[in-house]
Structure formats: C-alpha cells, structure tokens
ZAVOKOL-256517 format. One record per residue (C-alpha): residue in one letter; x, y, z. Coordinates in steps of 0.001 Angstrom, whole numbers, plus 500000, padded with zeros to 6 digits. Example, Ala and Ser with C-alpha at 12.3 -4.5 7.8 and 13.67 -1.06 7.14 Angstrom:
BEGIN
a512300495500507800s513670498940507140
END
This chain:
BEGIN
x821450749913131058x818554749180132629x815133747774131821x812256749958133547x808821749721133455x807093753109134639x803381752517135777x801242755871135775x798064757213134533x799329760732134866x800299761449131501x802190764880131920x804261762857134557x804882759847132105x806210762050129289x808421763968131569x809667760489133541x810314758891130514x812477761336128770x814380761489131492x814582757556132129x815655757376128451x818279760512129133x819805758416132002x820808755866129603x817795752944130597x815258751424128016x811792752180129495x808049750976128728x804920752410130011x801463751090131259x798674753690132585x796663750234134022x797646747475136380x796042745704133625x798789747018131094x801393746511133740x800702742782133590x800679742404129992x804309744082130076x805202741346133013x803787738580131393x806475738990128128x809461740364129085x811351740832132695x812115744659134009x815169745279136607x813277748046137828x809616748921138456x808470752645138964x804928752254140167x802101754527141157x800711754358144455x796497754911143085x796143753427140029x792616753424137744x792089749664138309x793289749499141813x796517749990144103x799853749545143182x800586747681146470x798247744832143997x800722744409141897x803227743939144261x801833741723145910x801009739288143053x805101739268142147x806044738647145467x803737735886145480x805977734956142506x809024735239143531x810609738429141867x813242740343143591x812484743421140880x813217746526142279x810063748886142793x809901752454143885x806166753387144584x805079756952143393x802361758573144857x801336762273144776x799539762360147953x801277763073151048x798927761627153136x800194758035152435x803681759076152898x803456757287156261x802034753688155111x804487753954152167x807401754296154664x806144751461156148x806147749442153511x809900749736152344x812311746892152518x815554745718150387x813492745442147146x810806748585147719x811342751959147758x809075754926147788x809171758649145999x806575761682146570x805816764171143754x806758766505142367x809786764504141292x813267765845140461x815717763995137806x817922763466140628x815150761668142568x814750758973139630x818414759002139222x819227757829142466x816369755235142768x817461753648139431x821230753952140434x820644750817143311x821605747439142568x819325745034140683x820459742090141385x819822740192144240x821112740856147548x823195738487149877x821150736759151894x822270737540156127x824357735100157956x825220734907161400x829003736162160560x827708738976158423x824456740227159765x823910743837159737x823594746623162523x820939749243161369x820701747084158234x823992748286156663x826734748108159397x828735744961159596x831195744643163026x831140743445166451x834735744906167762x834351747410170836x835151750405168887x831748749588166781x829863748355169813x831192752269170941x829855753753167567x826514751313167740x826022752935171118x826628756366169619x823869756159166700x821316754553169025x821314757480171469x821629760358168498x818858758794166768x816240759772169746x817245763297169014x816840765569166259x820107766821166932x822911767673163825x825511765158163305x828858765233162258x831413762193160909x834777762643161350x837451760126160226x840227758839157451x838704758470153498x837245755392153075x835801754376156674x832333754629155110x830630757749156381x827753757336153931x827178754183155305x826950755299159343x824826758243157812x822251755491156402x822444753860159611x821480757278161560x818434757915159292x817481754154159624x817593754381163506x815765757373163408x812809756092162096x811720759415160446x809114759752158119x810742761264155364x813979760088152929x817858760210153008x818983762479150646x822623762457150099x824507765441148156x828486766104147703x829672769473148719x832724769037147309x831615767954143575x829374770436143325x830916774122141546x830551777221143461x828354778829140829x825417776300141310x825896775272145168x823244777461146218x820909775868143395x821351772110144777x821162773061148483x818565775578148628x816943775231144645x815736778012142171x813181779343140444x812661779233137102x814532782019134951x816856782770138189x820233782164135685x820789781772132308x819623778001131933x817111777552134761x814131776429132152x812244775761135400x811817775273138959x814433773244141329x813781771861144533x817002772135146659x817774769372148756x816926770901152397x813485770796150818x813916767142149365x815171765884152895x811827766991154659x811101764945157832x813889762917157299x817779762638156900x819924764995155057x823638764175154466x826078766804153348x828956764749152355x832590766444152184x830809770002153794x834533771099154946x835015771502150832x832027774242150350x833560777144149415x833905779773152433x831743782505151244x829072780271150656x828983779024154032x826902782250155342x824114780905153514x824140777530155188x824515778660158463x821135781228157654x819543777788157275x820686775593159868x819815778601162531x816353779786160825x815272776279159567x813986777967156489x815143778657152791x815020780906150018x815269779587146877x817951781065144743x815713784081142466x813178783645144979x811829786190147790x809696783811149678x811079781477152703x810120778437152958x809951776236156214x812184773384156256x812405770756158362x815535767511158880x818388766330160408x821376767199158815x824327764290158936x827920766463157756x831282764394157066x834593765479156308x838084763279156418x839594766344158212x840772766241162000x839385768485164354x842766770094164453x843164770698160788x839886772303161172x840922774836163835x843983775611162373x843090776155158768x840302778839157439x837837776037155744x835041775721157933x833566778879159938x833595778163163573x829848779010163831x828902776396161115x831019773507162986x829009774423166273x825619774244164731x826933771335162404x828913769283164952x826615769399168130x827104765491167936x830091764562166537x831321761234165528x834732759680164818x834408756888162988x837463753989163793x839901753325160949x839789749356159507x842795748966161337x841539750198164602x839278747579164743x841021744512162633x838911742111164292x835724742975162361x837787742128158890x836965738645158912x833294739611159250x833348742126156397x835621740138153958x832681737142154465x829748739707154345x831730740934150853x832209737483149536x828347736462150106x827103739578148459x829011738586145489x828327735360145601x824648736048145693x824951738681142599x826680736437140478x825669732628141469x829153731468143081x830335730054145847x833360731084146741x834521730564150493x837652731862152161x840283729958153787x841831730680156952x844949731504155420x843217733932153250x841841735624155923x845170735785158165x846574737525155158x844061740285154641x843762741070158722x847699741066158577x847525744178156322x846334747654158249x844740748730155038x844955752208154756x842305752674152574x840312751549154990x836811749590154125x836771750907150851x839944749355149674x839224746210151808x835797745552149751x837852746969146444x840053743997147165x837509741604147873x836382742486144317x839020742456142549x839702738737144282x836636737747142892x837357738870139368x840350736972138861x839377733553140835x838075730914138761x834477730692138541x834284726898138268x835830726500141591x834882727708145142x839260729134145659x839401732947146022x842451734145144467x844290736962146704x846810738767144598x849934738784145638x849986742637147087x846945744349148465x849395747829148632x847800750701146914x849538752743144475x848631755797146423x849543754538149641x853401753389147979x854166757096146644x853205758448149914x855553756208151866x858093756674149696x858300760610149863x858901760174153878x861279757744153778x863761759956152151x866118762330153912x869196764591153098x872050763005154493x870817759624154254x873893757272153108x872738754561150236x873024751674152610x870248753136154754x868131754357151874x868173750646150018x867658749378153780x864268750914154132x863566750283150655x863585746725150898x862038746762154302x858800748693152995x858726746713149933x858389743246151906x856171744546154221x854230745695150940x854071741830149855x853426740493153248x857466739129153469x857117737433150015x860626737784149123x859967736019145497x857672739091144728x859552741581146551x862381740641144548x860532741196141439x859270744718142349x862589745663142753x864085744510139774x866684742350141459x867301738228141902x865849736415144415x869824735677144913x870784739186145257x867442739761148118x868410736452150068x872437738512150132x871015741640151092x868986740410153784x871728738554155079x873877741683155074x871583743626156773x870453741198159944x867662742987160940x865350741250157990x866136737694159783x863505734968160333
END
C-alpha cells in the first residue's frame, strides 16, 4: 500500500482520482493549494505525489522544486489538462518525475502508482545503462544498440522476436526513449486480455456500448498519441479480431467500439511475441498482412546465453539496485560470478535477476556475502528436459546414465547435492560415476 498525496483544485477530478486511488488499494490525502500541499509535507512523508501542473497559488513545478532542494526522492507524476505544456512536461521527466494529460483513465493512475518507490541504484561504470534501461556491452547488444538507434529516426512499426524472458518490454522502453517522441509508452498485453473486451482496450467504447460500459473508454491507440505503443504477446490476439487491427495500422484511425465516428490516431507501434518466424509461417496465429505492417522492422533479441559475457554486468547492476532499495552492501565474489555465467540460463534475464533476488533474500543482512543456492535449475526447465531424454528402447543403464548426467549439470557438478536430489549416497554416486567413465575429472 501506498501513501499518495493527490494535489488538485479540480474537484470533479479529485473525487473521481481518489476513489479510484483508494480502489487500487493506496491510502490517499488531498490538498487543492500548494499551500495545503505543504502542510501535508510538513507532517507526514508520501511515496507518491500526484500533482497538478497550474495550481491557484502557483505551479506545481514550485513544489518540486522546494523538495528537491530537500532531498526527497518521492515519486511525482505532474497532471495537467492543457496540452499545450505537454512538451515542457516531457522535458521535465527523469527517474523520480513523471507526467499524465487529462482526461485520465484508471489504468493511467494505475500504472504511474505501480513504479517503484524506493530509491533507485545509483549508475556505476559496470552497470550503466544504454537508453537508460539496457545493461550490456557484448557484440550481440552493441548489434541490437545499433538496431534501436537507427529505428528510432523512423516512425516505422517494430517487432521483437525472441525466447520468454529476454526482456522485450525493456528494448520497447528503450525504442520510445530513443525516439524522443512527445507523447507516452503505453504498454498493453494481448494475450491477458479476453476476446470479448479486446476491442474495448485497443480501440475504447462509448458509454452504454455493452452491458457494463457506465461510461466512456479511451482505447490505448488513443492513449499512445505521439508516442510509443507496445502490444505485448500480439501473436496471442485472437484471429478474428485481427481484421480490426490491421483497419488501424493501415488507416491510422479508430472507431471506438458503439461508436460511428473515426478518430485520427497517431504512434509507433512496438509488437513482441516469443514465437519464431517459422512457427509463425507455419501455424494460422498471425495473418500474414498484420506481420507485414507489424514487422516492417523486426528485431531478434539474443538469448542470456548468447551473450554470457554481459552476466557479470547485469548480476552487479541487480545487486546495486537492491542494495540501494534496501540499505546493503552486498558484493559478489569472483567465484560467485563464475558460477552464475557457467549456467546458460534458460530463462533468460528474467530468471537471472529472479535469482539475483532470491540470493539476496536468503544472505545475511549483517554481512556483505551473497548466498547462491546451491541450484539455479528451474522447475520448468527440469520437466522439460526430462520428457526428451526418454526413449522406447532405452535400456536402464542408459536411462540412469543421462539421469545423473543432467542432474550434475543441474548442480553445477556438485555431486554432494546431486546425490541428494536423487535420493541416493554420496557412496553409491562416487560408484556410479566410476562405472560409467565418462563422468571422470
């Protein structure tokens, strides 16, 4: 839960922002004044600061000036219902400031309040950022680097390709960043979202279109205007739904859903899917027209273990952001890191910052020794491997070979552990190794 303060002296905004602050789960005070908005920060702290832009009393950019001048790291989103000022509020954005135009949707105050609140890692020379969010100096990333800085001088549609977990959201951020467009990154899930109400999130309704529409939605091709919008998972939207999309992509306009007038829209649209381009010729989930007019750039993002180099770099970029969060100082020892660029991680940068975590959970927070556990294999990735290595015909011998050869590679050749996952001795491992030869130091 989160502690907001929501600055405004529109009232019908106020009432309608702070129901749904308090819906979301957050405790919420308001001030119509910058004078009211200091008496609030004068008594208590707030994680998150929703502030308008032209205030009775002066500008909101007052106010945030006077806590920078005192050190806060508060999150503020500015709110302004001009869009005039869209421009100088772009301008003005950085780790701790955001900025929203009205009208506002729930999902717009949702996802500003849904960023972190607690300070962010401080840069290093190991860790620094590309595009403010990419970390990696290996040649496939110099490649993708490369990549985004050209597409970014374009207007042009781009697609992601690659495995789960490479972080697609995260190149997609780095795209809108480079593109230094004047409106925001909105980010929706194709594949979360039902079929009944897909047309409702990507193109919005009007009020009394279906039974619950109490009132007007914006869709997010509108949201997204002059800036960035990413359609995560798009290979998952249903196929007869996909007609719809493509209307938009080729006529740049949209018709709300119960609506009869079009409206112009205007963005870049970022797609990802985890599916090869093969899988997408040879199954019926994605129209060939939409890939065209999705995919006119595409991108293949590397896997972690395509570029194992950069793991070092993002383990230590991982470790300082926790650090800074939670007031450690936890450091990594070459061993440590040896170990985790030994593994190929096949969850790829997701389970490689998972692990990081879960590290940092279990260490001791009175000493500066990360605790690796003894296995970084995933569940997942162990009943996959398992299925293959199984075969009619197969005698025992070779079955329990392979068996013990996945499980130590599974515990990085820890024989005490691998031992223990298979419910055997130590004694009985050391006897089958020896039988076998091939498992020799």
């Amino acid at each position: 839960m989160l502690k907001v303060l929501l600055v405004d002296d529109d009232t019908d905004f106020t009432d309608v922002a702070y129901q749904i602050i308090e819906f979301l789960g957050h405790e919420v005070s308001v001030a119509s004044t910058l004078r009211e908005a200091k008496q609030w920060l004068e008594h208590q702290q707030f994680d998150h600061i929703l502030l308008d832009f032209m205030l009775p009393d002066g500008s909101g950019l007052h106010l945030i000036d006077e806590l920078s001048k005192n050190g806060s790291s508060t999150f503020i989103t500015l709110i302004t219902g001009h869009p005039s000022v869209k421009g100088i509020l772009a301008d003005l954005c950085s780790t701790n400031i955001n900025y929203l135009v009205k009208p506002l949707q729930r999902e717009d105050i949702e996802r500003v309040l849904n960023r972190k609140t607690k300070r962010q890692a401080k840069p290093t020379a190991a860790s620094s950022a590309h595009y403010g969010c990419l970390v990696g100096e290996s040649p496939k990333m110099q490649e993708l680097y490369l990549m985004i800085e050209r597409v970014s001088k374009t207007n042009a549609n781009v697609m992601l390709m690659g495995e789960s977990g490479v972080g697609k959201e995260v190149v997609a951020q780095a795209i809108h960043s480079a593109s230094n467009v004047e409106g925001p990154l909105i980010t929706t899930n194709c594949g979360a979202m039902s079929k009944e109400l897909i047309g409702s999130e990507l193109f919005g309704h009007e009020k009394g279109a279906f039974t619950g529409a109490v009132g007007r939605k914006i869709g997010v091709f509108e949201r997204a205007e002059k800036g960035t919008l990413f359609l995560d998972e798009v290979t998952e939207m249903p196929i007869d739904m996909q007609p719809n999309l493509l209307r938009v992509l080729e006529s740049k306009r949209v018709t709300r859903v119960g609506g009869t007038q079009e409206i112009a829209v205007n963005c870049r649209v970022v797609s990802a899917t985890n599916r090869s381009v093969q899988e997408l010729a040879q199954s019926n989930i994605l129209r060939e027209d939409i890939y065209f007019r999705l995919a006119v750039f595409p991108i293949e993002i590397p896997s972690l273990r395509e570029r194992k180099t950069d793991i070092p770099l993002l383990a230590e970029s991982f470790l300082n952001e926790l650090n800074s969060e939670n007031g450690t100082s936890f450091k990594w020892s070459e061993a440590q890191i040896k170990r985790l660029c030994e593994y190929d991680w096949p969850g790829n940068v997701r389970e490689l910052r998972h692990a990081v975590h879960r590290a940092f959970i279990m260490s001791d927070p009175d000493t500066t020794t990360i605790d690796l556990p003894g296995s970084f294999a995933s569940p997942f990735a162990g009943s996959q491997n398992t299925s293959n290595q199984i075969a009619a015909g197969q005698t025992i011998e070779s079955v329990e070979k392979e068996l013990i050869r996945a499980t130590l590679e599974q515990v990085e050749g820890n024989k005490t552990l691998a031992a223990e996952m298979l419910g055997i001795s130590t004694k009985t491992l050391y006897n089958r190794l020896h039988a076998y030869g091939d498992f020799e130091e």
